[in-house]
C-alpha positions in Angstrom: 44.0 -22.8 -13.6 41.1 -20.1 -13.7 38.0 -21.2 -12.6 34.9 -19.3 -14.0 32.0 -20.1 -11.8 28.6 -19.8 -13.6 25.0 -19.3 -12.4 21.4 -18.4 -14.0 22.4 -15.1 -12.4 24.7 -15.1 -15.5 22.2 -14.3 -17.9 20.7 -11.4 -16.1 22.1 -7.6 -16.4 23.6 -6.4 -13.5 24.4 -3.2 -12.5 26.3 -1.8 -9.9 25.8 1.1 -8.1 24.8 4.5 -9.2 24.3 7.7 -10.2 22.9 10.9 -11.4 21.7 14.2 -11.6 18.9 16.7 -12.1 19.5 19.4 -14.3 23.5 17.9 -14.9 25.5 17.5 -17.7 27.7 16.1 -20.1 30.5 17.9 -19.8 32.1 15.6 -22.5 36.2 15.7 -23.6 38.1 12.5 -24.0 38.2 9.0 -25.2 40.1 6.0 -23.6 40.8 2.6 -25.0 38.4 -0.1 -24.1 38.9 -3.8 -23.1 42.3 -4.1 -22.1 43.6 -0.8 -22.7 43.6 2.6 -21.3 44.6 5.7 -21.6 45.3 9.2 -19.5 44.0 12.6 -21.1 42.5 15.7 -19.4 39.3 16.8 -20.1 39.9 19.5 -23.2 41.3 16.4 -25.4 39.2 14.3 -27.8 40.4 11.0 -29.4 38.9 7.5 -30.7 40.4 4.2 -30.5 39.4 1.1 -31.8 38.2 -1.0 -29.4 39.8 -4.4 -28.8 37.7 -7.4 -28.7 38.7 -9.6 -25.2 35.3 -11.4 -24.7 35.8 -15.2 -24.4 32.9 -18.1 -24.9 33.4 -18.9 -20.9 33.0 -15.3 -20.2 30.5 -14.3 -22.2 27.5 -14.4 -19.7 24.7 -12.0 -19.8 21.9 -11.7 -22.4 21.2 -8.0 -21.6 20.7 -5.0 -18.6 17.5 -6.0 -17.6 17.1 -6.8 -13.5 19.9 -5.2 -12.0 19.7 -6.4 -9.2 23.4 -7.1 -8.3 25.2 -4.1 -7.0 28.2 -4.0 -4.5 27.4 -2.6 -1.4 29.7 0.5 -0.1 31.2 3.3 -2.1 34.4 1.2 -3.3 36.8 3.4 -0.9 38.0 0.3 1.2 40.8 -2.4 0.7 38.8 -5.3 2.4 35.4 -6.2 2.5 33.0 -9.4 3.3 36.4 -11.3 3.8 38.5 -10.3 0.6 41.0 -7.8 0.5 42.6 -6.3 -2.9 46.1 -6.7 -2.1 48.2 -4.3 -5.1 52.0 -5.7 -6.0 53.2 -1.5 -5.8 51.5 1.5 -3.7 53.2 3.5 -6.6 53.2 4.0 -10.1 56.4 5.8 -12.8 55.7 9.2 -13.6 55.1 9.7 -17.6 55.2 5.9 -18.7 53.4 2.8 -19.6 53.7 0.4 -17.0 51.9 -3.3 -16.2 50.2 -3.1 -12.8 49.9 -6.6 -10.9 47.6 -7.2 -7.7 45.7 -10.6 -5.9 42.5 -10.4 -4.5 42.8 -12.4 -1.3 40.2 -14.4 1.2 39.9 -14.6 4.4 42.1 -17.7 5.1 45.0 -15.6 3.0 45.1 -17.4 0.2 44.7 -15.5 -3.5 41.2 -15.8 -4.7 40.9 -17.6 -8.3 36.9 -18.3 -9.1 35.2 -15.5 -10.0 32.6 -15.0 -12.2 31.9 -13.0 -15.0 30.8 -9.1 -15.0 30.0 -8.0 -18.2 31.8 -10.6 -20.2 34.9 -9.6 -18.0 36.1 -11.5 -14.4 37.8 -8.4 -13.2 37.5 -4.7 -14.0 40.2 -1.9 -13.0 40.0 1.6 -12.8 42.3 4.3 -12.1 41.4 8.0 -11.5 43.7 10.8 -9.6 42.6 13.2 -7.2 41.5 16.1 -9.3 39.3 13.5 -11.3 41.5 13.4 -14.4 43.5 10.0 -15.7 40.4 7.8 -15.8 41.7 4.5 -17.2 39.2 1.4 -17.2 41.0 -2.0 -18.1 40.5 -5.6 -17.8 43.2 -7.4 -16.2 44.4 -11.1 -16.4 44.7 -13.4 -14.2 47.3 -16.3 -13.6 46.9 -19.7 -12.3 47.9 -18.6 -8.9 45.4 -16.2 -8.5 47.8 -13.0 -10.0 45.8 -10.2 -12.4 48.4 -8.6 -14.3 47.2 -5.4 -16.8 49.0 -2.8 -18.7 48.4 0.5 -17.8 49.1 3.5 -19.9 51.2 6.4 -19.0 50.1 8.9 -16.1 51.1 12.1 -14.8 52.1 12.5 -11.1 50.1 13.0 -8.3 47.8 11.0 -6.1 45.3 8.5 -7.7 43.1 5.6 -6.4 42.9 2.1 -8.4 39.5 0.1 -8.0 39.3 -3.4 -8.1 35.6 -4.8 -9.5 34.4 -8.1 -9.3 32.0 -10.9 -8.6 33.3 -14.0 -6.5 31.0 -16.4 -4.1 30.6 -16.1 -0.5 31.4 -18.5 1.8 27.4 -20.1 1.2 28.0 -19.9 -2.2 25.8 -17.0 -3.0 27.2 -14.5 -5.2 29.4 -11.6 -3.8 29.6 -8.5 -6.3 33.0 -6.3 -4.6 34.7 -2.9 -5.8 37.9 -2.7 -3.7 40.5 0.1 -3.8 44.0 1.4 -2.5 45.7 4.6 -3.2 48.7 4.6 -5.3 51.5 7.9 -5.5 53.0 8.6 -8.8 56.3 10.9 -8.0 56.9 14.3 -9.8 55.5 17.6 -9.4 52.3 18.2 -10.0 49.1 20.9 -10.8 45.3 20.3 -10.1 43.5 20.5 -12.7 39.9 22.6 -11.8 36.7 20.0 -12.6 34.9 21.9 -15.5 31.5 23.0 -14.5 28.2 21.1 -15.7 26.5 21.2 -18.3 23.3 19.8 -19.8 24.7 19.0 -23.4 28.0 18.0 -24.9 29.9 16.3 -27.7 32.6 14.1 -28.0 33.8 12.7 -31.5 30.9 14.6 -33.6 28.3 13.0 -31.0 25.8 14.8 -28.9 25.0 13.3 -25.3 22.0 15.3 -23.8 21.2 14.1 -20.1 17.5 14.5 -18.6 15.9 13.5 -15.3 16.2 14.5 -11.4 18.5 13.1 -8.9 19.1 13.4 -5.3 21.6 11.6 -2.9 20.3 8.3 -1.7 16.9 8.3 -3.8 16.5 6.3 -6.9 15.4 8.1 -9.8 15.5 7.9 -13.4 18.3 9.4 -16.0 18.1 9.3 -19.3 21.0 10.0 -21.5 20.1 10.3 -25.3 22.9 10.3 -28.5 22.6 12.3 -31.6 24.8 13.3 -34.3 24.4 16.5 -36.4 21.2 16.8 -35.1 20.1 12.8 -36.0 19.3 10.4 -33.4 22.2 7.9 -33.3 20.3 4.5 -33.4 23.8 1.7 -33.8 24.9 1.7 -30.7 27.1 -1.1 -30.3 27.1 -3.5 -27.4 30.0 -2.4 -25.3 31.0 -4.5 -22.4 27.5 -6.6 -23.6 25.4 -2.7 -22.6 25.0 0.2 -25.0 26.6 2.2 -22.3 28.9 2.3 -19.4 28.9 4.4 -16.9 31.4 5.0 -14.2 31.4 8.0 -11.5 33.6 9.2 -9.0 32.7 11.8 -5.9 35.1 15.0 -5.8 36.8 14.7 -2.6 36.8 11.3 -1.3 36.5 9.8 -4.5 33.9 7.2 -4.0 33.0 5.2 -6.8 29.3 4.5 -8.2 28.8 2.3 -11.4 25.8 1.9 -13.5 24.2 0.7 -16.9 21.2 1.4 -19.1 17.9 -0.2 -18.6 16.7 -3.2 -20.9 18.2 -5.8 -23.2 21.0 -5.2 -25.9 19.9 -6.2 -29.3 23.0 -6.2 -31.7 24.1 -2.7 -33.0 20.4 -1.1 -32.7 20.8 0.6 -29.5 19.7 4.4 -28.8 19.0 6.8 -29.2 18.1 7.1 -25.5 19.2 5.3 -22.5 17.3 5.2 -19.3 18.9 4.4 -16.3 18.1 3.5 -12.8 20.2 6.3 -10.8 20.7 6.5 -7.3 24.3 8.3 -5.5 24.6 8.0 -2.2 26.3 11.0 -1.7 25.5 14.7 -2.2 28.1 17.0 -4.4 30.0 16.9 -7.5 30.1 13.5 -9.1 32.6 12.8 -12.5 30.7 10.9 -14.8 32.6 8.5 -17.4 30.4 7.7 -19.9 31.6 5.0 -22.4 29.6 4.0 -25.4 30.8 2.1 -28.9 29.6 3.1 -32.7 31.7 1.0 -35.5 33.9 -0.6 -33.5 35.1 2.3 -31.8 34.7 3.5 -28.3 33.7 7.0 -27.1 34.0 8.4 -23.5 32.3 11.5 -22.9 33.1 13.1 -19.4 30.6 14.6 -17.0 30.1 16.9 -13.9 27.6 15.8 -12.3 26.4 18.1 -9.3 23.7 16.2 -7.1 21.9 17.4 -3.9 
């Protein structure tokens, strides 16, 4: 059976790693489905989706973003770390077609890994993105009794991609272990890159206006804020999405490292905005996409971003 461990960590914000940039932008273009869903798009198309609801009372575990103080260490490009090791069922995806991807997150002594505690109301959070920075998916897996995380995954078009595996487990003095593990997976077929769009310092997605301001260089932490307006009014409902007004996922062009970060302070109900500050710190100079995922009326928006940082 699952076993959700719990801690007054639980009811502190965390945040995970990093991000962003001076004089950048929100190069925004697509929407993916939230909890549980995803969906592959390239940056020129713009959609909504209602987002599913897969918070349960056991997982439900932190009162807001405030502390942020647990963030996995490294730049998510390894398969094994402090003792566990993301072990994927495939090292390839079909080409053009839904398919359910299965993996176990295993310990040092070999055995699959079953406690883990929640992250944002979720115990495990997946992410898929291809080497040109296109077909971003972010999903929440389950997990079976023997320690098996099964998720559907929507279609995606060939080439090379890198799936991330985030969570928190314990270490082996009990002490909370927040991990983003990741292994490349090939999908066959012919293939074309697609060029990352330049940056920009304003952008809309789905009538909304994201405007980012602050300055940012590799390895310092400074602060970003992102504000949301529509037809020139600041949006003021955010929704709590993933239990923060926003979330924010980033990959390096290249080497695809992978940075992860949420906005600053408590969520309040549907009252957020319109601006978000964030804590942002990348470890690594060069262009950065920026997945920005925020929730009005039930549905989600994701608003896409090059982010160039020094």
């Amino acid at each position: 059976m699952l076993t959700v461990l719990r801690s007054p960590a639980q009811v502190h914000a965390r945040a995970r790693s990093v991000l962003v940039a001076a004089g950048v932008t929100v190069a925004v273009g697509l929407t993916v489905t939230a909890c549980g869903g995803g969906s592959t798009t390239t940056p020129t198309m713009h959609h909504t989706m209602t987002a599913p609801t897969m918070m349960s009372p056991t997982m439900a575990g932190h009162a807001g973003m405030a502390g942020m103080e647990d963030r996995p260490v490294g730049d998510g490009l390894t398969a094994e770390a402090s003792g566990f090791r993301f072990v994927p069922a495939v090292s390839s995806l079909p080409a053009e077609a839904p398919t359910s991807f299965r993996f176990q997150i295993v310990g040092g002594n070999g055995a699959p890994v079953t406690a883990f505690k929640p992250d944002q109301t979720m115990l495990m959070h997946l992410y898929l993105i291809r080497s040109d920075l296109t077909g971003f998916q972010h999903v929440h897996p389950t997990m079976a009794g023997d320690g098996t995380w099964t998720v559907p995954l929507a279609a995606v078009q060939p080439g090379t991609y890198r799936v991330y595996a985030s969570f928190i487990t314990t270490n082996s003095s009990g002490q909370d272990l927040p991990l983003v593990l990741s292994q490349p997976v090939t999908v066959a077929g012919r293939s074309a890159v697609t060029p990352l769009p330049p940056a920009s310092t304003t952008s809309q997605v789905d009538g909304y206006t994201l405007t980012l301001a602050g300055e940012v260089m590799a390895g310092a932490a400074h602060t970003l804020t992102v504000t949301v307006s529509r037809d020139g009014t600041p949006v003021t409902d955010l929704q709590p999405y993933l239990d923060t007004y926003a979330h924010l996922s980033a990959f390096h062009e290249g080497d695809l490292a992978f940075a992860h970060l949420h906005p600053m302070g408590a969520t309040s109900g549907a009252g957020g905005g319109p601006t978000l500050a964030f804590e942002a710190m990348l470890a690594k100079a060069g262009n950065w996409r920026l997945f920005v995922q925020f929730q009005t009326a039930g549905v989600l928006h994701t608003a896409v971003v090059t982010l160039p940082v020094g």
